[in-house]
C-alpha positions as CSV (number, residue, x, y, z in Angstrom):
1,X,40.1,28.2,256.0
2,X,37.4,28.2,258.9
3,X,36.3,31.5,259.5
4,X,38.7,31.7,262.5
5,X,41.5,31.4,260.3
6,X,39.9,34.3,258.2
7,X,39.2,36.7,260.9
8,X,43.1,36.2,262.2
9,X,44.6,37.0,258.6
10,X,42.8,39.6,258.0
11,X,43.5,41.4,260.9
12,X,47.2,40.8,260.6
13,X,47.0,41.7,257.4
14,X,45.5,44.9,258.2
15,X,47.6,46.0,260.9
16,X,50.8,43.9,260.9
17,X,53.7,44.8,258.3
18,X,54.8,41.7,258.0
19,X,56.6,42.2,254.2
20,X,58.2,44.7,255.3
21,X,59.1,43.6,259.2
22,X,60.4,39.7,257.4
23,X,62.3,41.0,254.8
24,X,64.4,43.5,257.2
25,X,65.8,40.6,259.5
26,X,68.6,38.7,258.7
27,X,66.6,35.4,257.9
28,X,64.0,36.8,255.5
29,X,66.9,38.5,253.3
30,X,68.5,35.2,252.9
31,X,65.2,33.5,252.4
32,X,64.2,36.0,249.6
33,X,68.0,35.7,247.7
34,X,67.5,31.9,248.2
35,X,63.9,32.0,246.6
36,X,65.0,34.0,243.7
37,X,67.5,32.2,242.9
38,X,65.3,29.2,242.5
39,X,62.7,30.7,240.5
40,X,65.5,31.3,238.2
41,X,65.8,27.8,237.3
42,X,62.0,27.4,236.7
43,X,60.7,27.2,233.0
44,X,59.1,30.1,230.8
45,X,54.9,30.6,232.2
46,X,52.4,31.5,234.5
47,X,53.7,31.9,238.0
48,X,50.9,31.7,241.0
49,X,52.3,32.7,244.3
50,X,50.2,31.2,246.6
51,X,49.8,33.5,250.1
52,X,51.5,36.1,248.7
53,X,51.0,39.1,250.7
54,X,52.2,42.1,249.0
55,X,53.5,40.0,246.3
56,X,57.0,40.7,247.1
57,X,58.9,37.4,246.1
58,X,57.1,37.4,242.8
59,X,56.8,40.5,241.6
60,X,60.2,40.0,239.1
61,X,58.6,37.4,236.9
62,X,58.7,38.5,233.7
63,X,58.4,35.3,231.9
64,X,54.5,35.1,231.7
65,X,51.6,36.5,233.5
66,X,52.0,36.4,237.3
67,X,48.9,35.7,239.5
68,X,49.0,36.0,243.4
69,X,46.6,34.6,246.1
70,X,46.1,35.8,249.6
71,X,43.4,34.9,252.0
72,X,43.5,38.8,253.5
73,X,42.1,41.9,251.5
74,X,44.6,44.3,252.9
75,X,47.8,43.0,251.8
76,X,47.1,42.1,248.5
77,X,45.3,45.9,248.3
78,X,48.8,47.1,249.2
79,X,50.7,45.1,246.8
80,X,48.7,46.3,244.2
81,X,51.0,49.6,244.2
82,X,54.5,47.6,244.5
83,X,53.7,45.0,242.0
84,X,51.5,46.6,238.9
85,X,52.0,43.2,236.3
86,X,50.5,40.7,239.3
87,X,46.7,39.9,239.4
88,X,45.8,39.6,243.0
89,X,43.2,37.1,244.0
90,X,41.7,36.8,247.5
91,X,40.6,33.6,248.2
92,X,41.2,30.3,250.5
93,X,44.3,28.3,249.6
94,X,42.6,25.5,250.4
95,X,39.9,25.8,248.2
96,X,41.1,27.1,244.5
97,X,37.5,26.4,242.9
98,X,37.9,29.5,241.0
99,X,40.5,28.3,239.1
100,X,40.2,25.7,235.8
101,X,41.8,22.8,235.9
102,X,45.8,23.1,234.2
103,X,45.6,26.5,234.1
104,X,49.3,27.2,236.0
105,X,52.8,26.6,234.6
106,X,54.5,27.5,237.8
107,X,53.5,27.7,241.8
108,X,55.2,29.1,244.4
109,X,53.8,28.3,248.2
110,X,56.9,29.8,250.8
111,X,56.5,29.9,254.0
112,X,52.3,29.2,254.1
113,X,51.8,25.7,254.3
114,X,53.0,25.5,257.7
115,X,50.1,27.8,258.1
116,X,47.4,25.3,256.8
117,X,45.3,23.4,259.1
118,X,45.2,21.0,255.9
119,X,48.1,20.7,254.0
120,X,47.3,18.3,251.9
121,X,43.9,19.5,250.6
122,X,45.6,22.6,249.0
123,X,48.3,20.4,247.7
124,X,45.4,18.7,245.9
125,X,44.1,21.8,244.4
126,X,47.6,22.6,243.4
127,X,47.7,19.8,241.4
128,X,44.9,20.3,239.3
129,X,45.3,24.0,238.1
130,X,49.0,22.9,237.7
131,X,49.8,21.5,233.5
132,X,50.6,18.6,232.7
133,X,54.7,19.5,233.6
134,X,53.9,22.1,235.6
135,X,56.4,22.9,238.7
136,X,56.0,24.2,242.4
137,X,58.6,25.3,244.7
138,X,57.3,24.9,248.5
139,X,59.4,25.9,251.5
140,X,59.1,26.0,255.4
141,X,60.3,25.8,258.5
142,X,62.7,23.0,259.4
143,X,62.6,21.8,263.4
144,X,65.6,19.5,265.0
145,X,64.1,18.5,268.3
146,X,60.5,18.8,268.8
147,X,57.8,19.9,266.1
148,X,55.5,23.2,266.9
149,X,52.6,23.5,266.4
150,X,50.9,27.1,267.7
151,X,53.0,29.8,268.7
152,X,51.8,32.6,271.0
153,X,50.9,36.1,269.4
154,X,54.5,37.9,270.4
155,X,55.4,41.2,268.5
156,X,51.9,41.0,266.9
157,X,50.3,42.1,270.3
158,X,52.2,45.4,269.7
159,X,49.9,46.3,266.5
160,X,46.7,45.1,268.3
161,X,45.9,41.5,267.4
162,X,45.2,39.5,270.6
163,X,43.4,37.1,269.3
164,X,45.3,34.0,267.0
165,X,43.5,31.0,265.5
166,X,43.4,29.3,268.6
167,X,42.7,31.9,271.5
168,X,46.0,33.8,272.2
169,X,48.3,31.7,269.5
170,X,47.8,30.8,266.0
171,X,49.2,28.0,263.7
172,X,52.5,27.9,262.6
173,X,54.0,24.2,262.7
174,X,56.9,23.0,260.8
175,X,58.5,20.3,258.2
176,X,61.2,18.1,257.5
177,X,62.0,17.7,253.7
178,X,60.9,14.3,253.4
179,X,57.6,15.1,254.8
180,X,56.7,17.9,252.0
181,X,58.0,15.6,249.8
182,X,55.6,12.8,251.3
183,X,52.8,15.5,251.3
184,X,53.5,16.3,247.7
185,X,53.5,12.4,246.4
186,X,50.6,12.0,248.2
187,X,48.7,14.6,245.9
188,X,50.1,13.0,242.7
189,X,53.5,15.2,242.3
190,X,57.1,14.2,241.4
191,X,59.5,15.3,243.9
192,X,62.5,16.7,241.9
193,X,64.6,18.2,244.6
194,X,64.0,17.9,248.6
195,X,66.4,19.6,251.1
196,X,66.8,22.3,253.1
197,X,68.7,26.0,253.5
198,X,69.2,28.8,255.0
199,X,72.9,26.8,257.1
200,X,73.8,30.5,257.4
201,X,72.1,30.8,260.6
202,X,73.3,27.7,262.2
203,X,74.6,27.3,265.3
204,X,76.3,31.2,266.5
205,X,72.9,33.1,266.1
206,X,71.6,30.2,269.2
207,X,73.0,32.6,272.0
208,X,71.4,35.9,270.2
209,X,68.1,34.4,269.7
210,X,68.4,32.9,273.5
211,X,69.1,36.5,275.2
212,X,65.6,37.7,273.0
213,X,63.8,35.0,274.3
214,X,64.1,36.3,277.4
215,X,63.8,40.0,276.8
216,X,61.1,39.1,275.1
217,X,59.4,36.8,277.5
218,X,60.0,40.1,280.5
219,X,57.9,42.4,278.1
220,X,55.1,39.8,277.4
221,X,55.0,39.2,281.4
222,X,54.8,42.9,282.4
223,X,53.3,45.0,279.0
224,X,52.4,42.6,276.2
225,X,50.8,45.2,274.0
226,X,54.0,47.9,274.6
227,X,55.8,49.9,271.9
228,X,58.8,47.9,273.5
229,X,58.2,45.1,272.0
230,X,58.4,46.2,268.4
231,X,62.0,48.0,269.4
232,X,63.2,44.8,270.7
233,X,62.8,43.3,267.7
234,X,64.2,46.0,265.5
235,X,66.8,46.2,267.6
236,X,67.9,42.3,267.7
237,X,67.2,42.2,263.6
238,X,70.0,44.9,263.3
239,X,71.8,42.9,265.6
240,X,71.9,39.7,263.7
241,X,72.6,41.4,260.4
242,X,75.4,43.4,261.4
243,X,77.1,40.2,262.9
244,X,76.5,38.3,260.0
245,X,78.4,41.2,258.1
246,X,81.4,40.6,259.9
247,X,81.0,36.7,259.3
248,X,80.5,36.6,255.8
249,X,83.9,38.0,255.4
250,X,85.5,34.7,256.4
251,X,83.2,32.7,254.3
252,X,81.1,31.6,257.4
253,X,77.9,30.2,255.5
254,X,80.2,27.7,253.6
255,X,81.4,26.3,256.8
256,X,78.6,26.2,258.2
257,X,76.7,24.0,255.6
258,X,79.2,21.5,255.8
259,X,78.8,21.2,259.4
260,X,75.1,20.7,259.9
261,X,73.4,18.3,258.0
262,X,70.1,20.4,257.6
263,X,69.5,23.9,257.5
264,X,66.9,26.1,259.0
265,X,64.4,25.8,255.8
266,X,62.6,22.7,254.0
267,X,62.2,22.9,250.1
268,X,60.7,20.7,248.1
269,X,61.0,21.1,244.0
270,X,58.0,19.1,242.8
271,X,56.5,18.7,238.9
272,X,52.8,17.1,238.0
């Protein structure tokens, strides 16, 4: 990434919690159940969780050595402590020099590439450390309407980072299925699976996340940087779980994938 990029994830890195802030909401705990799941169905190897963080969705591998890359020192200093058997690396996902070619049984990449100003280059690079055989799972955000592209700063501005990858916001776009499977082809993969998840949030969490939009857009107006921020979103996270308790009782999630047509996350299953 361009030093830019560098200077942002470093400092979010440093001062942001972000493993444990995403896996306390609602989403992230589905996301992480989801992800596991998946990983069960990949073969014996070498797993490389590619922007890792603290190494949390990885960290249970125990069917070969488990490498994890992270373009931010602090994180991956962190995870050290939480996952012992994982080899941290810091370096640039889109430039995986470093590593011989078909050196990798298995990849992971969730929720990162829509963090990549070049997509494709580190699908490249994935490829050749990849074996011959070797599998990645890849996963992102799905959008209905319109694509993003930078989002502004938000809760971050409550730990101190007011500067993003492009002034005041920072990249973080989205993808259908079909265009991380296109992205995948394109670097020489097999697309095995393409589709999406996370239905559970469909539809009745619209209103909640409205009503935070707002709140959120008061505090941003009037004291961007305030500790109010950070209880706003605790706050709406217990929220959404605890209403999502009550759901799950009545089977909700079922229903709800067989009323939408995609869900709130893109996955792609790919093999070289």
């Amino acid at each position: 990434m361009t030093d830019r990029f560098r200077e942002f994830y470093e400092s979010v890195g440093a001062r942001y919690p972000e493993d444990a802030s995403v896996y306390r909401t609602l989403s992230g705990q589905i996301r992480k159940k989801w992800i596991t799941r998946k990983l069960r169905e990949l073969p014996a190897g070498t797993l490389l969780d590619c922007g890792c963080n603290m190494g949390t969705l990885s960290k249970d591998w125990h069917r070969g050595a488990v490498f994890g890359i992270d373009i931010a020192y602090a994180p991956l200093h962190r995870g050290r402590r939480r996952a012992p058997r994982t080899t941290f690396i810091q370096a640039d996902l889109r430039d995986l020099s470093m590593l011989r070619n078909g050196c990798i049984d298995n990849a992971i990449a969730c929720e990162v590439i829509e963090h990549l100003d070049r997509p494709g280059l580190f699908l490249g690079h994935l490829y050749r450390i990849l074996t011959r055989g070797g599998n990645v799972l890849v996963t992102s955000p799905n959008f209905v309407h319109s694509r993003p592209r930078e989002v502004g700063l938000g809760v971050l501005r409550s730990f101190g980072i007011d500067k993003g990858t492009a002034d005041d916001r920072y990249l973080h776009t989205a993808y259908k299925p079909q265009e991380l499977a296109a992205m995948a082809q394109e670097a020489g993969f097999t697309v095995l699976e393409q589709g999406s998840f996370e239905f559970e949030l469909r539809g009745w969490l619209k209103p909640v996340t409205e009503i935070e939009r707002i709140m959120n857009a008061l505090i941003m107006d009037h004291a961007p940087a305030s500790r109010l921020n950070r209880l706003r979103e605790q706050g709406f996270r217990r929220l959404e779980i605890g209403l999502f308790c009550v759901l799950d009782i009545f089977n909700f999630g079922r229903l709800l994938s067989g009323i939408f047509k995609e869900g709130r996350r893109s996955y792609i299953v790919a093999r070289k």
